[in-house]
C-alpha atoms as a printed R data frame, in Angstrom:
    type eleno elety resid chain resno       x      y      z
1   ATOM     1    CA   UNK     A     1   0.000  0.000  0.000
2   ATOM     2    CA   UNK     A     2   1.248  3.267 -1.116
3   ATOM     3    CA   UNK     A     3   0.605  6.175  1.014
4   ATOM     4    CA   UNK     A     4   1.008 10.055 -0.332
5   ATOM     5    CA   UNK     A     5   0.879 12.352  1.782
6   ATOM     6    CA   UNK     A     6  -0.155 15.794  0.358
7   ATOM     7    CA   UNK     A     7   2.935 18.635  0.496
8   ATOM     8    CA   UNK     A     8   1.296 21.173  0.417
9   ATOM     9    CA   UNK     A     9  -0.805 20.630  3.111
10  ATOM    10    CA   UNK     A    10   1.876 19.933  4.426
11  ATOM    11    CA   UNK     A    11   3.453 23.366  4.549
12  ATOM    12    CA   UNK     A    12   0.159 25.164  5.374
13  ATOM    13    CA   UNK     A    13  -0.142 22.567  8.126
14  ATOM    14    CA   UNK     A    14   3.628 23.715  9.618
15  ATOM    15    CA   UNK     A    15   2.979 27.375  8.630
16  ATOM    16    CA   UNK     A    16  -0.774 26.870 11.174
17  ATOM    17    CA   UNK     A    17   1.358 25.396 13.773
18  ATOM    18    CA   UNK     A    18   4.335 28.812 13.701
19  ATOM    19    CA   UNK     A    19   1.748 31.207 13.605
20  ATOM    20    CA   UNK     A    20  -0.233 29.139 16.432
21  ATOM    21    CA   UNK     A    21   3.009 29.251 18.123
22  ATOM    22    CA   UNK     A    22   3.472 33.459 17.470
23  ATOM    23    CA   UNK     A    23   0.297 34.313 18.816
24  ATOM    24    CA   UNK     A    24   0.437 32.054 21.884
25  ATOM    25    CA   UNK     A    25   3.962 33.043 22.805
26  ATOM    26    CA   UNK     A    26   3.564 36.407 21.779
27  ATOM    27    CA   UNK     A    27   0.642 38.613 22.589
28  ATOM    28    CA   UNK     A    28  -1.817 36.322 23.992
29  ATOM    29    CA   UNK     A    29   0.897 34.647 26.803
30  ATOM    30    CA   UNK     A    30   3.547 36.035 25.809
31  ATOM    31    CA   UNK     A    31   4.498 37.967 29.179
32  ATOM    32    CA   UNK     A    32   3.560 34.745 31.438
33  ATOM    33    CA   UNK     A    33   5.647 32.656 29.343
34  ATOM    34    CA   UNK     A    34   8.705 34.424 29.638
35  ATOM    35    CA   UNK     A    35   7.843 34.934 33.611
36  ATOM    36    CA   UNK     A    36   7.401 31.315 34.474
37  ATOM    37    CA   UNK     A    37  10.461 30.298 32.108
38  ATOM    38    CA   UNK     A    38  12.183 32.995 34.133
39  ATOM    39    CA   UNK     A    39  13.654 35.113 30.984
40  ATOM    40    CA   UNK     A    40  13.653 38.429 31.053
41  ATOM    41    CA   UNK     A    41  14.131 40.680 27.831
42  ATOM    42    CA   UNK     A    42  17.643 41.172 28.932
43  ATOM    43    CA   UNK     A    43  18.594 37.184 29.312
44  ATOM    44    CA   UNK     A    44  16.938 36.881 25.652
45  ATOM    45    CA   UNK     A    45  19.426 38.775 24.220
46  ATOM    46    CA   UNK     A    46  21.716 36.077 24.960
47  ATOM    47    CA   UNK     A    47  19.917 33.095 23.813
48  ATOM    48    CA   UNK     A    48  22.480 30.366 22.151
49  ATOM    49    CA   UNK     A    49  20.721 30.433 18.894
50  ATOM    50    CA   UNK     A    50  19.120 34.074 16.635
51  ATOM    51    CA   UNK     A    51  15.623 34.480 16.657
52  ATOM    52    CA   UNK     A    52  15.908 33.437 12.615
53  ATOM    53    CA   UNK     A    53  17.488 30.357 13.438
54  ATOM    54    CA   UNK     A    54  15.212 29.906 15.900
55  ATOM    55    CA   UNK     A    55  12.592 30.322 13.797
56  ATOM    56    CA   UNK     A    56  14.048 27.851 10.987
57  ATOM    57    CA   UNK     A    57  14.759 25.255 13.124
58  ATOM    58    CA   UNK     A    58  11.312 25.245 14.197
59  ATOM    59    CA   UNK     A    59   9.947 25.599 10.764
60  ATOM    60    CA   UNK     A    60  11.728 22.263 10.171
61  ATOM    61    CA   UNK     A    61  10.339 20.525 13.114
62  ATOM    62    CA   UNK     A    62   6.886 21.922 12.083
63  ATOM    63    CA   UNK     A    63   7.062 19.978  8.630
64  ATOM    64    CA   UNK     A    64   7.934 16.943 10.155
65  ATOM    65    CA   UNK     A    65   5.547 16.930 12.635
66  ATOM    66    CA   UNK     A    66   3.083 18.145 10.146
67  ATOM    67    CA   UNK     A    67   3.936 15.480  7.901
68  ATOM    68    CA   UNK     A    68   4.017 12.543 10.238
69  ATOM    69    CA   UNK     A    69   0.774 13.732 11.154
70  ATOM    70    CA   UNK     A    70  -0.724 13.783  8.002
71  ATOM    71    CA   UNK     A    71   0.874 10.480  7.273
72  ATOM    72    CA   UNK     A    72  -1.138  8.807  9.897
73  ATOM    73    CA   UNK     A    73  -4.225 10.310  9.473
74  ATOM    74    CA   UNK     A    74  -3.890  8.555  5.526
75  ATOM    75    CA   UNK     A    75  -2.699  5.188  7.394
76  ATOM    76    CA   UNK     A    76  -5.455  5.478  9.850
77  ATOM    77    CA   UNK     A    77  -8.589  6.696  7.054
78  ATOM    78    CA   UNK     A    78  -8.845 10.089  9.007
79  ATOM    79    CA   UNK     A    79 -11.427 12.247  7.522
80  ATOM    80    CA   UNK     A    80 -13.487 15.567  8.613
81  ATOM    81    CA   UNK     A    81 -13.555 17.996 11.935
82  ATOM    82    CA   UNK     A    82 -14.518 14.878 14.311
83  ATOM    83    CA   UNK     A    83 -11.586 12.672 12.984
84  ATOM    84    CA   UNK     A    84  -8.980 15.485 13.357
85  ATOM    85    CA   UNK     A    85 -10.020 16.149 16.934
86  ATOM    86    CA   UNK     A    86  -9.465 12.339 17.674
87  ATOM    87    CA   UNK     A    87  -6.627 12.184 15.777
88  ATOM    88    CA   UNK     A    88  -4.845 15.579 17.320
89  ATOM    89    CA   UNK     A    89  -5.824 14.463 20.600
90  ATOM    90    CA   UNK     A    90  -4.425 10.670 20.680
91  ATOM    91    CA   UNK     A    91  -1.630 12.182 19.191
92  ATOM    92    CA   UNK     A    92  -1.351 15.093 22.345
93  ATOM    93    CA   UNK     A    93  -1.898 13.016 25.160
94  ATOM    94    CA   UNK     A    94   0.038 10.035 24.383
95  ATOM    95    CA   UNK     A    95   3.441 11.649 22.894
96  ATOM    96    CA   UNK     A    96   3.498 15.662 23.147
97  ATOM    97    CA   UNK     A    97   1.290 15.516 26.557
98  ATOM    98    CA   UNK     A    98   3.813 12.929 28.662
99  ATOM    99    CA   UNK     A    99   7.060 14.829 27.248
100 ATOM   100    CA   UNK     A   100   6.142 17.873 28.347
101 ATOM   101    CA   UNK     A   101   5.226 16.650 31.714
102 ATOM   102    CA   UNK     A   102   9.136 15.881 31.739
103 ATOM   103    CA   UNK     A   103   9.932 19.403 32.317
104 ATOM   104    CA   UNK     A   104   7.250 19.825 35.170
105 ATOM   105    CA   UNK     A   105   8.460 16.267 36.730
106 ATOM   106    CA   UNK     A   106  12.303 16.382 36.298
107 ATOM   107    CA   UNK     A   107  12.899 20.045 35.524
108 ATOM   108    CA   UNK     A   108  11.234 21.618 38.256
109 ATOM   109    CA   UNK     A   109   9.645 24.096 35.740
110 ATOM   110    CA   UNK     A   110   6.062 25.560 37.133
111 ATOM   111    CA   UNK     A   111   3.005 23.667 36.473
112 ATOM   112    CA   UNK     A   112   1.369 26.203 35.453
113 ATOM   113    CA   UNK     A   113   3.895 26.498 32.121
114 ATOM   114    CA   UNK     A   114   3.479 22.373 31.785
115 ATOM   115    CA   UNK     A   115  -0.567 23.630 31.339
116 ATOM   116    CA   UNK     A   116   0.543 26.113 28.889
117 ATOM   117    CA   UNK     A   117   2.770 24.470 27.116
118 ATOM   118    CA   UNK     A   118   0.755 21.979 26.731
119 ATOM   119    CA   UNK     A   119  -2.569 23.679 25.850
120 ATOM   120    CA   UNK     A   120  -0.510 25.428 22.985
121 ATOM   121    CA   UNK     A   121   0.290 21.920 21.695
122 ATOM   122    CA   UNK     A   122  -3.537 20.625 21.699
123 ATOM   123    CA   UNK     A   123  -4.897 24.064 19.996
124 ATOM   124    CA   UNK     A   124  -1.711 23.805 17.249
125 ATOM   125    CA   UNK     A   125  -2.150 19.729 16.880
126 ATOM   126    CA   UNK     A   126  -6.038 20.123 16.506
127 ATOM   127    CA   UNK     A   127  -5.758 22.906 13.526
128 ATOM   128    CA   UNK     A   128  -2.715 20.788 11.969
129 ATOM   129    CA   UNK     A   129  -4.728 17.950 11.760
130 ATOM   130    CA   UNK     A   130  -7.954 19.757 10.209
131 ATOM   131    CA   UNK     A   131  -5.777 21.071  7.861
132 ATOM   132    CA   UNK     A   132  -4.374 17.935  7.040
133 ATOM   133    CA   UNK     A   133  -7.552 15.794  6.644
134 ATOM   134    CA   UNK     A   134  -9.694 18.146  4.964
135 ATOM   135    CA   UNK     A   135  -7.322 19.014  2.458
């Protein structure tokens, strides 16, 4: 069985889940993020990496996720709004869900940025998904 998985949904589908990403990091939680990661707009300046590598880099995790995601949904017969929100939400609780507890568990990071974190993953998986099965 031969399974293609669409491109360019694809890219729309990694291109939902930055600007998911924008908004919820920048002016929607923006300001609690950075206070329970403890940065401060001073500390950012000295981040290892530029914001536009930054940015790449997670571009290129975006299309990977994107198109495992949209991979499965063809392997599993995913279709419409309902079968996105079952497939994004298998998908958050059982991989992106129990990793990011990691960080509350062994990293002593707040709980309150576990819920956020992980919230952001749900709302970006769900509209991935959609994107990807209704294409």
């Amino acid at each position: 069985m031969q399974i293609t998985v669409n491109l360019w949904a694809v890219l729309v589908a990694a291109i939902v889940h930055m600007a998911v990403g924008f908004f919820w990091y920048g002016p929607l939680f923006g300001k609690t993020w950075k206070h329970l990661m403890g940065f401060t707009n001073e500390s950012m300046k000295h981040m290892k990496l530029t914001p536009h590598q930054s940015i790449a880099m997670g571009f290129v995790t975006a299309f990977i996720m994107a198109y495992v995601l949209g991979y499965l949904g063809l392997l599993l017969g995913v279709f419409g709004v309902a079968g996105a929100w079952k497939l994004a939400f298998w998908m958050w609780l059982g991989f992106l869900v129990t990793n990011t507890a990691s960080s509350y568990i062994w990293e002593g990071k707040p709980f309150k940025l576990f819920l956020l974190n992980a919230s952001a993953q749900l709302v970006s998986l769900f509209l991935m998904a959609l994107v990807l099965v209704t294409w």
